[in-house]
C-alpha positions as a Markdown table, in Angstrom:
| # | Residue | x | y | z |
|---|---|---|---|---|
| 1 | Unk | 13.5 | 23.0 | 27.0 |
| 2 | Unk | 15.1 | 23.0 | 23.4 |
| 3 | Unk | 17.8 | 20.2 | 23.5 |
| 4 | Unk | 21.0 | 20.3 | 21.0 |
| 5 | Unk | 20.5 | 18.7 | 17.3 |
| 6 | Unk | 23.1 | 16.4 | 17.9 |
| 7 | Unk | 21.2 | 14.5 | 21.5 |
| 8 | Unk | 17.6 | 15.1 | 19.3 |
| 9 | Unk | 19.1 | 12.6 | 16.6 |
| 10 | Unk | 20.9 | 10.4 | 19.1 |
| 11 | Unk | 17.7 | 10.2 | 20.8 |
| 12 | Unk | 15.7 | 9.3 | 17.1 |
| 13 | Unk | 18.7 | 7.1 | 16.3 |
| 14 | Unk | 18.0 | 5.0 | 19.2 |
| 15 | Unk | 14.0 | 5.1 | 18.9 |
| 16 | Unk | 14.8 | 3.5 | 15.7 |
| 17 | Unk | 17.4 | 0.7 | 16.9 |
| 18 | Unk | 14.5 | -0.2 | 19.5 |
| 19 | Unk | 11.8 | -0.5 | 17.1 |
| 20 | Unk | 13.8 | -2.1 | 14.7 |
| 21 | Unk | 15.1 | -4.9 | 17.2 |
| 22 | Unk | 11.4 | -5.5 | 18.9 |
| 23 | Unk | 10.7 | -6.1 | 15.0 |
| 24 | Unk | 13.0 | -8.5 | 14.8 |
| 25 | Unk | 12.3 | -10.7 | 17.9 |
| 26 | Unk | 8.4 | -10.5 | 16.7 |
| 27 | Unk | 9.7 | -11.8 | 13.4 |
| 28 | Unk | 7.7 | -9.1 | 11.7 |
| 29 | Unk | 9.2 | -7.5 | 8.8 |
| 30 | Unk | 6.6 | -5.7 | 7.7 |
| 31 | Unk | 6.7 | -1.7 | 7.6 |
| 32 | Unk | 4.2 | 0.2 | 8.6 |
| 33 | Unk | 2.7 | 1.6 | 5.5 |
| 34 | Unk | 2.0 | 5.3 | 5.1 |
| 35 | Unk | -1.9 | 6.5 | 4.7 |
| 36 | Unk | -1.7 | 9.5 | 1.9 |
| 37 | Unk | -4.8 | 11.0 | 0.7 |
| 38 | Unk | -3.2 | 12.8 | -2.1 |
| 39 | Unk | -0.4 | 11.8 | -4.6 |
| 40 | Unk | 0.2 | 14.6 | -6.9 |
| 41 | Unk | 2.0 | 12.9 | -10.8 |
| 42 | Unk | 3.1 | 14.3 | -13.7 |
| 43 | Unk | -0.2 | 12.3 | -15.1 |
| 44 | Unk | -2.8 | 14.1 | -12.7 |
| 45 | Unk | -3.5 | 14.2 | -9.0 |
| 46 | Unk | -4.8 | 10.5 | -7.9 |
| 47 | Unk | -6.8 | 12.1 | -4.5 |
| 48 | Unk | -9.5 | 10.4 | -1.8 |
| 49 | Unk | -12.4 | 12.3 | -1.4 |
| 50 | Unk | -13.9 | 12.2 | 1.8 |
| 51 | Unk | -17.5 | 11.5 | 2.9 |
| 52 | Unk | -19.5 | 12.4 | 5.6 |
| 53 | Unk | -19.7 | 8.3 | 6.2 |
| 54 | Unk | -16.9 | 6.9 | 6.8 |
| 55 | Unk | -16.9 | 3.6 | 4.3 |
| 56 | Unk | -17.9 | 6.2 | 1.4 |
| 57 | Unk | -15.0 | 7.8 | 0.7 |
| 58 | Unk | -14.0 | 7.7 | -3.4 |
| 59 | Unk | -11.2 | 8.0 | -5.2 |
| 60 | Unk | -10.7 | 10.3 | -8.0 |
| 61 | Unk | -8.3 | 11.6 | -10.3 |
| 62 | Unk | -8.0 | 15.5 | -10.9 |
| 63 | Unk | -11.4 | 15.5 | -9.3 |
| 64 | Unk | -13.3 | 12.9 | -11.2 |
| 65 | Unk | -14.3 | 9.5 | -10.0 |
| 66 | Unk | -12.4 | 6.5 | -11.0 |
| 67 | Unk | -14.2 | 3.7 | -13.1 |
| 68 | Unk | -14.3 | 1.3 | -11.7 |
| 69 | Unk | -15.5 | 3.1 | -8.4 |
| 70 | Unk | -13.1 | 2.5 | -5.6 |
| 71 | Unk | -15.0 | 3.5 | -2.4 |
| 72 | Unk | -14.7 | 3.1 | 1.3 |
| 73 | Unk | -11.7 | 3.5 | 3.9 |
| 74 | Unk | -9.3 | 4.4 | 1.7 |
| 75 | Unk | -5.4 | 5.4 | 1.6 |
| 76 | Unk | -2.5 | 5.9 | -1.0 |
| 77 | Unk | -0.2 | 3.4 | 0.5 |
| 78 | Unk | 2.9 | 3.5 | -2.3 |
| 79 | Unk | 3.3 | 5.0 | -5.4 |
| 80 | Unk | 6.0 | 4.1 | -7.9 |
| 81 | Unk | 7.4 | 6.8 | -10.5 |
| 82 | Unk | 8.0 | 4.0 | -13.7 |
| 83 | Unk | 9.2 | 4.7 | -17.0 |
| 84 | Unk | 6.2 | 6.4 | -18.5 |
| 85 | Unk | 3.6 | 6.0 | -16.1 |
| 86 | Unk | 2.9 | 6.2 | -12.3 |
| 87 | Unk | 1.5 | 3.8 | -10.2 |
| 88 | Unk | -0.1 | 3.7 | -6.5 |
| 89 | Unk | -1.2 | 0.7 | -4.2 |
| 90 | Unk | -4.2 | 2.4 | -2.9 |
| 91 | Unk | -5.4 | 0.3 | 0.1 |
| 92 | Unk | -9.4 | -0.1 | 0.6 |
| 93 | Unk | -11.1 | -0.3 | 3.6 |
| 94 | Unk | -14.8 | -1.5 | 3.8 |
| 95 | Unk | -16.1 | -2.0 | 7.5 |
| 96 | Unk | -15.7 | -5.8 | 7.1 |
| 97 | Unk | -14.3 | -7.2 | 9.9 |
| 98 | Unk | -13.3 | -10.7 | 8.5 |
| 99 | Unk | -11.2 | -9.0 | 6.0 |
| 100 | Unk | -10.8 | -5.7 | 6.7 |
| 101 | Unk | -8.7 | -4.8 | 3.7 |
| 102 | Unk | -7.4 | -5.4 | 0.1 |
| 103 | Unk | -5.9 | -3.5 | -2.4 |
| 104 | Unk | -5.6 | -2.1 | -5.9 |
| 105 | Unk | -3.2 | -0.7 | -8.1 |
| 106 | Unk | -4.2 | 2.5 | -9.7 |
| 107 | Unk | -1.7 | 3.2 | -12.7 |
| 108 | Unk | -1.9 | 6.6 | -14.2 |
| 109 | Unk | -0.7 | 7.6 | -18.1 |
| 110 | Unk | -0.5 | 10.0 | -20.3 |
| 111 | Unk | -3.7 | 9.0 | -22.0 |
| 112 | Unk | -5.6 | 8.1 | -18.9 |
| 113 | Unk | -5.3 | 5.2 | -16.0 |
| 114 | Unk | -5.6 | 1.3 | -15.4 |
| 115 | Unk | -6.9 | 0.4 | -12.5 |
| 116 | Unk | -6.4 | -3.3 | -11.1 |
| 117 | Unk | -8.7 | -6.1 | -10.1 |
| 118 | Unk | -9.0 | -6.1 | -6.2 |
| 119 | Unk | -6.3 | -8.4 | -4.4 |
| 120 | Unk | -4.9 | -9.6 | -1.6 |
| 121 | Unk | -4.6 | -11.6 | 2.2 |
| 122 | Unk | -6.7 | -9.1 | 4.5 |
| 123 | Unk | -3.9 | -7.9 | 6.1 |
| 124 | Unk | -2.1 | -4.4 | 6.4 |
| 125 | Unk | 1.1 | -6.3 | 7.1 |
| 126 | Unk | 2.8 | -5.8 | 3.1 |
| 127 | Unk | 5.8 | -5.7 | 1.6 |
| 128 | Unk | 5.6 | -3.9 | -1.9 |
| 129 | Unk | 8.0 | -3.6 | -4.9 |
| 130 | Unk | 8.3 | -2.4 | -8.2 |
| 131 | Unk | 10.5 | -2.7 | -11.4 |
| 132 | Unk | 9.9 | -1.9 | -15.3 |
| 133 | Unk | 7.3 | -4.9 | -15.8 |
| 134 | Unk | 5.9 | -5.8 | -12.7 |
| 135 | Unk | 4.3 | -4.6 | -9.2 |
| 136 | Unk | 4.7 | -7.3 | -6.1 |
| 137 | Unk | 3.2 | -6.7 | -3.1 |
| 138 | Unk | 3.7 | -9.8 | -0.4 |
| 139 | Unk | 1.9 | -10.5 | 2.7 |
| 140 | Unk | 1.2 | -13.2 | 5.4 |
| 141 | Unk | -0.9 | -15.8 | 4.1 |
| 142 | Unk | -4.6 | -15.9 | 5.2 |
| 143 | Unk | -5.1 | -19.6 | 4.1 |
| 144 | Unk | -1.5 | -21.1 | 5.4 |
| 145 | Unk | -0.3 | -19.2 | 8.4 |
| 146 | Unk | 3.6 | -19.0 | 8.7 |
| 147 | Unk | 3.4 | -18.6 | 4.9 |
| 148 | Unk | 3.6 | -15.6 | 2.2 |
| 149 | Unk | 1.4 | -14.8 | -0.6 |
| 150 | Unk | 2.7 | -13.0 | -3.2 |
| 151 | Unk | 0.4 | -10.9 | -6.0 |
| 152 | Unk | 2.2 | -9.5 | -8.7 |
| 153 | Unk | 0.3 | -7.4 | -11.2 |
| 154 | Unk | 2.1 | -6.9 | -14.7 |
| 155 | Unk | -0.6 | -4.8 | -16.1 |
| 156 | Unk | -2.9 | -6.7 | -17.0 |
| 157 | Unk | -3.9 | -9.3 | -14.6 |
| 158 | Unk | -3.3 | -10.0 | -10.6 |
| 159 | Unk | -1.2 | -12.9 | -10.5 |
| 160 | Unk | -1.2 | -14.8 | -6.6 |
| 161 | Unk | 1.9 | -16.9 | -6.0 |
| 162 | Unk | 1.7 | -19.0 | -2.6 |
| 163 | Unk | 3.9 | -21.3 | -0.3 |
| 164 | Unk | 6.5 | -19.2 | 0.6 |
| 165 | Unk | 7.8 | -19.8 | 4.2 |
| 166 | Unk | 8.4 | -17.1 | 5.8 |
| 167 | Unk | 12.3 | -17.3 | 7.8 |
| 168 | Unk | 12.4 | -17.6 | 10.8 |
């Protein structure tokens, strides 16, 4: 049964006020973060290759491997279209239970790509920003529970800002 457009978006709309209130009396704001394989730039194609094992997939760019190697359970979680460059949080998944992810930002260039140390809390809760200078990406606080770390990468190192409360 095909139902009009009109009830199909009322029907989304209200999906969305649900989720979007049980959010909010879980105190959680953190999105869901999309899982791309594949982020095609104006720099090249940033792309995971799969593996027959499942902790051995890598990453490449227009079909070579990135050096550093990132391998394992891996996903294109944001990408940022900056001034003259292009960068991606991609997020890294390697079968370990007691932190079962962490992150790095792959920035691609004209002449090439940077790719970041590994960071973050072990959690896929994140928040994640960008602006000329800097990427942020926040999430809970392994350490301090009820707090936010902050990592901020300005292209050359991974800086970790803690202590932030999260509001309540």
């Amino acid at each position: 049964m095909k139902f009009p457009f009109s009830l199909t978006c009322k029907a989304v709309l209200c999906l969305m006020l649900v989720a979007g209130q049980a959010g909010a009396a879980n105190q959680e704001p953190w999105p869901v973060a999309p899982k791309l394989t594949e982020l095609a730039t104006p720099y090249g194609t940033l792309a995971v290759s799969e593996s027959e094992y499942v902790y051995e997939s890598r990453l490449k760019v227009n079909g070579t491997a990135i050096d550093p190697p990132i391998t394992g359970l891996l996903s294109i979680s944001y990408a940022f279209q900056l001034p003259d460059r292009q960068a991606a949080l991609v997020a890294i998944n390697s079968g370990n239970d007691a932190c079962p992810v962490s992150y790095r930002w792959v920035v691609l260039k004209v002449d090439g790509y940077q790719v970041s140390p590994a960071f973050g809390s072990c959690s896929e809760h994140i928040q994640v920003s960008a602006d000329a200078r800097r990427l942020t990406l926040r999430t809970p606080s392994r350490e301090t529970p009820g707090e936010i770390d902050t990592y901020v990468f300005d292209g050359k190192e991974v800086r970790r800002v803690s202590g932030r409360t999260r509001k309540k």
